[in-house]
Residue, then its C-alpha position, 0 to 999 in steps of 0.5 A: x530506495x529502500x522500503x520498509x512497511x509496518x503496521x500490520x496485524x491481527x484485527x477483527x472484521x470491522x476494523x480498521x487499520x493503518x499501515x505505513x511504509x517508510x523509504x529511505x534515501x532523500x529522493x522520496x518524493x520523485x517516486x510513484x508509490x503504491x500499496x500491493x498485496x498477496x494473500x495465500x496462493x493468490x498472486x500479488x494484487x494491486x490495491x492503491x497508488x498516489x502520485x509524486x505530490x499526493x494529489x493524485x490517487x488511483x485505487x483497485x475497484x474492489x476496494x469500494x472507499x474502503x481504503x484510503x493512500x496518503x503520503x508526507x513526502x517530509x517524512x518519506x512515508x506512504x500510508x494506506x488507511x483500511x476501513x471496514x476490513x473483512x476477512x478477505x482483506x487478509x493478506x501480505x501488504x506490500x508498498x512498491x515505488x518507481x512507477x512512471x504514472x501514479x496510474x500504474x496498477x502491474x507489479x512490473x511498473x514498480x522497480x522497488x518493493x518492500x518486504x511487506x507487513x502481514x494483516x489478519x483479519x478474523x470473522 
């Protein structure tokens, strides 16, 4: 499967954004899908992954509700809702698939990544 994210960019703190990835192939809804990112010299971090139906979501502790993962599995596309950015959240947003379980959180449980979209949050 190939993904491509989009929707990134420069947003002020407060702000919200939505990002989208969309996958190719008609094999989207077996997949485990996932939101990582990476910010300058940090390793890359899990934020959030949902499950093969969407009923299912699982997302990193430092988010705290912030952020939201959705998927419509008749459009082959994972979203990731961002509320209430701050300048933290400023990063390389990458959208991963082919987890075993939608609880999956390690870069190594993902066999397919997308290049990424870049979001810029100012203070």
């Amino acid at each position: 499967v190939q993904l491509q994210a989009s929707g990134g960019g420069l947003v002020q703190a407060g702000d919200s954004l939505r990002l989208s990835c969309a996958a190719s192939g008609r094999t989207f809804s077996t997949y485990v899908m996932a939101w990582f990112r990476q910010a300058p010299g940090k390793e890359r971090e899990f934020v959030a992954a949902i499950s093969r139906t969407g009923i299912s979501t699982y997302y990193s502790q430092f988010l705290k509700g912030r952020f939201t993962i959705s998927r419509d599995n008749s459009k082959n596309t994972v979203y990731l809702q961002m509320n209430s950015l701050k300048p933290e959240d400023t990063a390389v947003y990458y959208c991963a698939a082919g987890a075993e379980q939608y609880d999956s959180r390690w870069v190594g449980d993902y066999a397919y990544w997308g290049l990424g979209t870049l979001v810029t949050v100012s203070s």
